[in-house]
C-alpha positions, 0 to 999 in steps of 0.5 A, spaced: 493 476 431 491 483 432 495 488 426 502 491 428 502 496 434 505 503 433 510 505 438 508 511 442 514 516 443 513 521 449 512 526 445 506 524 443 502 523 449 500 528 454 503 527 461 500 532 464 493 530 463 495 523 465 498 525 471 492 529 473 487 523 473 493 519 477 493 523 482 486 523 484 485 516 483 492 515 489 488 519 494 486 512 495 493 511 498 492 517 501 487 514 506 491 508 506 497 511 510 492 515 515 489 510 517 494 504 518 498 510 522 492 514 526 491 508 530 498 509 534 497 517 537 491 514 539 491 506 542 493 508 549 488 513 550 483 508 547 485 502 552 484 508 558 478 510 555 474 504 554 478 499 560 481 494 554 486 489 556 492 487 550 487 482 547 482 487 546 486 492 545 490 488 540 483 487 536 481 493 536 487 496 532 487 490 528 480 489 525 481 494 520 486 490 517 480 485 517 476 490 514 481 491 509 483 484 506 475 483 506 474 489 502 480 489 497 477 482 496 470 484 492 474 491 489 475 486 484 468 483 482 466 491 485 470 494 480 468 490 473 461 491 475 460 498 476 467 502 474 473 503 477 470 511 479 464 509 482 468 503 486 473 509 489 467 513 490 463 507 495 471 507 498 471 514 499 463 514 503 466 508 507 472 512 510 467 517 511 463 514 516 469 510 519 472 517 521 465 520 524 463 514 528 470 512 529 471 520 533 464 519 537 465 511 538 461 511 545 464 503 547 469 498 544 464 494 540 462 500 535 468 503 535 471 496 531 465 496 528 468 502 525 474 501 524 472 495 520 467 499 516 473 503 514 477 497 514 473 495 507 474 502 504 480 502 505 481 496 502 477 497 496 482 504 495 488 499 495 485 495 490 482 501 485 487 505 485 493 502 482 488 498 477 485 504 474 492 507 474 495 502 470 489 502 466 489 509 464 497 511 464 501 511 457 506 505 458 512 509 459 510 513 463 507 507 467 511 505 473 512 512 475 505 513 476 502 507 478 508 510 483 504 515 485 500 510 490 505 509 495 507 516 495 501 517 497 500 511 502 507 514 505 505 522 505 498 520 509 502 517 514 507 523 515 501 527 515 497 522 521 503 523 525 503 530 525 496 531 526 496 526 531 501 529 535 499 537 534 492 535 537 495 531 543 500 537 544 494 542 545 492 540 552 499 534 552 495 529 552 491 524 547 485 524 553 484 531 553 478 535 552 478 539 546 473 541 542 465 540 542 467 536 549 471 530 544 477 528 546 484 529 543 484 522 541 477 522 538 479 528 534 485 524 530 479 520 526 475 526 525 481 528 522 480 523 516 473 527 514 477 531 510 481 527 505 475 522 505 471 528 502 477 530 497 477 522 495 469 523 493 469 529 489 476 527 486 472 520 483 466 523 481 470 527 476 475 523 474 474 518 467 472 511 466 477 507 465 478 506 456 478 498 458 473 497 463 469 501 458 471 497 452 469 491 456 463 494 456 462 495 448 462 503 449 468 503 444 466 511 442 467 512 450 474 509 450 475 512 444 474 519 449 477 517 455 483 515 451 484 521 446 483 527 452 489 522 456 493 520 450 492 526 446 494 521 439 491 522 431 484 519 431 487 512 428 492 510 433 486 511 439 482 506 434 488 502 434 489 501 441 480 500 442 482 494 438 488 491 442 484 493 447 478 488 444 482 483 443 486 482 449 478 482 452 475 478 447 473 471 450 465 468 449 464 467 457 463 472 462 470 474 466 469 471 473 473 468 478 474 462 475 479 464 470 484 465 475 484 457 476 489 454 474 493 446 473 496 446 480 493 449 488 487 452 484 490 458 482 494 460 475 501 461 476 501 469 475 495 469 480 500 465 486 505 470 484 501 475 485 499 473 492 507 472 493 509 478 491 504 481 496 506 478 501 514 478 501 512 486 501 509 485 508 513 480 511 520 483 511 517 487 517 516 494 515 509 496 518 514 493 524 517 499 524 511 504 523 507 501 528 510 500 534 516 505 532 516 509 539 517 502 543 524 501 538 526 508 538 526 508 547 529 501 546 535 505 543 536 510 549 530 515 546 525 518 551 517 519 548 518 526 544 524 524 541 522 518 540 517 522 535 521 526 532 525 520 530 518 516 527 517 523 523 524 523 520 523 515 518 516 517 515 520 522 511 525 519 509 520 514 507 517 520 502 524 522 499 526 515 498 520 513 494 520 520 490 528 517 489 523 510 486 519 514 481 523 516 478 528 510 476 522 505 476 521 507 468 528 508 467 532 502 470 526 497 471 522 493 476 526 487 477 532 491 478 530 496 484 526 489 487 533 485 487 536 491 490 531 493 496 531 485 498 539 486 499 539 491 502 533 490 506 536 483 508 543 487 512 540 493 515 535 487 518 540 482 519 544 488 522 537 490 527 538 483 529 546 482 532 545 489 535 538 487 539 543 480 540 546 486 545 540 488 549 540 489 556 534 487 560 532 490 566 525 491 570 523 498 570 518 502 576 512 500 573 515 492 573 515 491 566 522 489 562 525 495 559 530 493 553 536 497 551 541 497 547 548 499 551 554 503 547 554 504 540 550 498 538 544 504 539 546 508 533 547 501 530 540 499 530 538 506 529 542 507 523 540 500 520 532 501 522 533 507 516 537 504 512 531 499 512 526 504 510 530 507 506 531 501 501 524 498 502 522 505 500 526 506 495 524 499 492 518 494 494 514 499 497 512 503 491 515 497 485 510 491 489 504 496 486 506 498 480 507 490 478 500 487 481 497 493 477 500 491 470 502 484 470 495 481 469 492 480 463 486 486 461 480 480 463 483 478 469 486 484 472 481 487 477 480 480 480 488 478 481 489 485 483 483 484 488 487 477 490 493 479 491 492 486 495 488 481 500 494 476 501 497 484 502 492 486 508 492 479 510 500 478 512 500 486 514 495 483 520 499 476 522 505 480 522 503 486 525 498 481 531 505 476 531 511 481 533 508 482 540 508 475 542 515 475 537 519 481 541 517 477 548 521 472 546 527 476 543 527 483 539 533 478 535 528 473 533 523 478 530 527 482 526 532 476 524 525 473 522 523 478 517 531 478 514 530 471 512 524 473 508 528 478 505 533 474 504 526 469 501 524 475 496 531 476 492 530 469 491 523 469 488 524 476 484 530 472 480 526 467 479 519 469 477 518 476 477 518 478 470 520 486 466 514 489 465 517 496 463 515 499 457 510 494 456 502 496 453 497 492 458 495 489 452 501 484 451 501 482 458 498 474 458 497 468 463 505 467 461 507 473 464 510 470 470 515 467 465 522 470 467 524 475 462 518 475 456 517 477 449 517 485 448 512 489 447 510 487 439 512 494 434 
């Protein structure tokens, strides 16, 4: 047993410094949400560019996703073989060379062959950011800013929608020459150059994490890197060393096999894990991101407004997980789940009755056009927010915060790697499922995604556990427990 931990009172740390170094590790995030939106201002200019059909055109969106579930997979093993800064360091250059090639694509082939280049960076970004958060943010101020992450992801796709639609306006269209001969559409990658260099710079100077360094043997540098954060008396950062050692010490080398367990080749916690991941994608949100236009012209919009419409979801979506941040550390993360799944079930469920409604006609073109007749267009409407705003508000940024701290210190990297695949995972099955779901009926898709928000009150009752206010060193293969054992004094 290690001796017994003194607690840390909010006066004792220096948040700013914390917070500093969170920021810069969540542009990863940043890089995240550019690219999950950059793809929409550009889609259609692609398919009339490169004369692809919905199969191809399907593939190229939805490969980066690929890309992404096969790079948050080895960011784990990455991560605990070279360090967290220089795993986002190689996400960074990824991106990098997404954004370029992406722009100067000259057919189909090489431009998926980027998108999953950035697929991979954006993947290991996923994983790294809210690790080295968790790993290196004081307890108490732990949620707030693993936090930081799905803003972030949140704020990247509010500014891809506005730098898609200022560079599409200039000429009033996605196809249109711009600049050195480049198409408009072509200009929405190259825009991510700028982040992506950001992200660089911003890793290259950012601390080693104190557990990955203590893993390691470099207590001296732990010991460092825990003082500049923390700012405690030399005995309580040599304290918190030897926790640190503790929950570390095993006379094997971590791999892949400390994740298995009794049943389904995996421990409990890690199943967890993927579950939590998934049920965050399976309520349907990145639905309403990605085919956001196609809803809003459902309910009577027309193109322009139906951007406006998308822009003012991306920021209620910022607000509401500002809202997030700061209740995760005070009213915890099993509360702000059980709520959002509720309140994501009835603004889903009210989304399906009113598409119940719709009325289907044949356009000029000969494609079916849906509408919604009377009031149950501003039904869908107010419901579709309400989703947002409770999805934001809570699975959006809680999910993160929990895959970055549930996991004890030997396995985290890895289990995190694991659960943010099964994330990317479900974001391309139901992003590649929602077509096919809408053609049957727009009630079924989003009918389906409210029995799965109805599936996740369920599993956060029964198996997420409190970890608010909780050192990572306490956290065990017994955290799935529902309510564990408090922090040790």
């Amino acid at each position: 047993m290690s001796s017994a931990r003194t607690p840390v009172g909010p006066g004792e740390t220096h948040p700013a410094r914390a917070t500093a170094i969170s920021i810069a590790a969540a542009v990863g995030g940043f890089l995240f949400g550019f690219d999950t939106s950059v793809i929409n201002g550009a889609v259609e200019s692609i398919n009339d560019r490169f004369t692809l059909g919905p199969f191809a055109s399907g593939f190229v969106v939805g490969i980066a996703l690929i890309g992404s579930a096969i790079g948050a997979w080895f960011a784990g093993q990455l991560a605990d073989k070279l360090g967290r800064p220089r795993v986002m360091l190689i996400g960074a250059v990824l991106f990098l060379v997404s954004s370029i090639g992406s722009g100067i694509a000259f057919e189909a082939w090489d431009l998926a062959l980027w998108r999953f280049v950035g697929g991979l960076g954006i993947g290991i970004a996923s994983v790294i950011g809210p690790t080295y958060i968790s790993e290196v943010a004081p307890a108490h101020l732990r949620g707030r800013l693993a936090s930081l992450q799905q803003m972030a992801i949140v704020i990247g796709i509010f500014v891809s929608q506005l730098s898609n639609n200022w560079l599409q306006s200039i000429n009033d269209s996605a196809s249109a020459d711009l600049w050195l001969g480049l198409e408009a559409w072509r200009w929405m990658f190259l825009v991510g150059v700028i982040p992506s260099l950001v992200y660089g710079i911003l890793s290259i100077g950012i601390p080693e994490s104190p557990r990955f360094l203590v893993a390691q043997g470099k207590d001296s540098a732990a010991e460092k890197v825990l003082a500049r954060v923390l700012g405690e008396t030399p005995a309580k950062i040599q304290q918190r060393v030897a926790d640190i050692r503790q929950s570390l010490h095993r006379e094997d080398k971590p791999s892949l096999r400390d994740l298995k367990g009794p049943r389904l080749g995996l421990h409990p916690l890690v199943w967890v894990g993927i579950l939590l991941a998934a049920f965050q994608q399976l309520v349907g949100i990145n639905v309403i991101f990605y085919f956001s236009n196609t809803l809003w012209q459902a309910v009577g919009f027309d193109e322009s407004q139906s951007f406006l419409i998308s822009v003012i979801g991306s920021v209620t979506n910022v607000l509401v997980t500002v809202v997030a941040i700061l209740l995760v550390d005070r009213v915890g993360r099993r509360p702000l789940l059980l709520v959002g799944s509720i309140g994501m079930f009835l603004s889903l469920a009210t989304m399906a009755l009113a598409f119940s409604q719709a009325v289907i006609t044949t356009g000029a073109d000969g494609k079916e056009v849906v509408s919604l007749p009377g009031a149950w267009a501003g039904i869908a409407l107010v419901a579709a927010n309400l989703f947002i705003v409770f999805f934001g508000g809570s699975w959006g940024p809680v999910m993160w915060v929990l895959l970055g701290e549930m996991f004890p210190n030997r396995i985290r990297a890895k289990a995190m790697a694991i659960a943010t695949a099964s994330n990317w995972i479900f974001n391309f099955i139901v992003t590649e499922t929602f077509q096919p779901l809408a053609d049957v009926s727009l009630t079924v898709a989003y009918g389906l995604y409210a029995a799965f928000a109805l599936l996740s009150f369920f599993f956060v009752l029964a198996k997420i556990p409190e970890t608010k206010g909780k050192e990572l060193e306490d956290m065990t293969l017994d955290t799935h427990v529902r309510t564990p054992k408090q922090s040790r004094t």
